[in-house]
C-alpha positions, 0 to 999 in steps of 0.5 A: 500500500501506497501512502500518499499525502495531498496538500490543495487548499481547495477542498473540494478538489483535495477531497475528490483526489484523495477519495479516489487515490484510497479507492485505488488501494492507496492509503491517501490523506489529505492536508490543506496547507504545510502545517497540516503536512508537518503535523502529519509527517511527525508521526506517520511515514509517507510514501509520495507527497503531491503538493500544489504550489500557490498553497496559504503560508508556505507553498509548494517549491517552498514545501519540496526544499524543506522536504529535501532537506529533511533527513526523515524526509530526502527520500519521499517521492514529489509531484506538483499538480498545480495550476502554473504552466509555465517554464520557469514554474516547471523548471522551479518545481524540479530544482526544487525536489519535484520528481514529477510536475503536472499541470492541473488539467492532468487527469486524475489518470494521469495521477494515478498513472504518476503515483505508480511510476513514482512508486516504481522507481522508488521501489515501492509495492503499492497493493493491486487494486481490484479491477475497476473496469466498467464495460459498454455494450453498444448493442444492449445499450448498457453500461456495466459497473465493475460489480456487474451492476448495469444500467440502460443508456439513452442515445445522448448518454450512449454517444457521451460513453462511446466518445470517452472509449474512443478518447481514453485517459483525457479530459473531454472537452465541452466542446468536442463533446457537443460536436464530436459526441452529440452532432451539433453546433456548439455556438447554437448548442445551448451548453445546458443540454449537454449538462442535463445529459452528463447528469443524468448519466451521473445520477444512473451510475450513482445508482450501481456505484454510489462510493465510485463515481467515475465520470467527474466534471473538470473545472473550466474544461469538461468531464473525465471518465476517471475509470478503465472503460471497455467495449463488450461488442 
């Protein structure tokens, strides 16, 4: 098992990675700032520590130098996820002690696919994870929960899924949904539909997987299919 600790002071966001880094197996906790984090450290051991950078008090670069130069802590594995981009904030990030910097239009994919790596490299032995794969079926017009609880899907819901199997591990953007998924014109289409849509599709998976929702909204950007997702026929 994996022991991650996430430092984001947005709790909504802190509280979504680190429900579904746990339910990956992991044993994840969530802080909001350096205090909370150094609080933590002082009496439990932490595997890999994923840091955003414009965090109150002390931020991210800071967190990763105090972490280096920590002998109890030198060898803990870094991943920024944060919102700056740009060269110098990536290149801080590493000089800093970041292993890994991610930009937060990364996936939740995307990080867990970094935390295994990280873990590979320093030879951590996270536990396997059951088998999260939910299966499409075009044919039933169903959608099947790694429990084996399925759901019918309407045609909109139906053409949302299939662009999600034909795009794996990205973030759908609205606008490539509307056109590339649902057929229409995205300066007529009114952005509402498209969200009663993905609701409605949300509130059926609820229904067979109410601790593992797997589609989730990216602020700014569009929805994620956080899941492995397979094509039956």
């Amino acid at each position: 098992m994996i022991r991650v600790a996430v430092v984001e002071d947005d709790s909504d966001l802190c509280e979504e990675i680190v429900f579904s880094l746990t339910d990956d197996g992991n044993d994840a906790v969530g802080f909001r700032d350096s205090a909370g984090l150094y609080r933590h450290l002082m009496k439990s051991t932490v595997d890999i520590v994923v840091l955003d950078v414009g965090l109150p008090g002390e931020d991210g670069f800071a967190i990763a130098r105090h972490l280096r130069d920590s002998p109890s802590c030198r060898a803990v594995g870094i991943i920024m996820l944060t919102a700056l981009s740009g060269l110098d904030h990536r290149v801080e990030g590493l000089e800093s002690g970041a292993d890994i910097y991610l930009v937060k239009s990364a996936s939740i994919r995307e990080l867990r696919a970094a935390i295994a790596s990280l873990a590979r490299r320093l030879k951590l032995s996270p536990e396997p994870s059951a088998g999260q794969v939910w299966r499409y079926s075009p044919s039933a017009w169903t959608l099947t929960s790694p429990s084996g609880a399925g759901v019918k899907l309407s045609g909109s819901e139906k053409a949302v899924v299939e662009f999600f199997l034909r795009h794996p591990c990205s973030v759908a953007k609205r606008r490539d949904l509307i056109e590339k998924a649902l057929g229409g014109d995205y300066l007529s289409y009114d952005p509402r539909r498209l969200e009663a849509i993905v609701s409605r599709l949300r509130r059926k998976l609820e229904q067979i997987s109410p601790l593992a929702q797997p589609l989730r909204a990216v602020h700014g950007v569009g929805y994620e299919f956080t899941s492995a997702l397979e094509r039956l026929d």
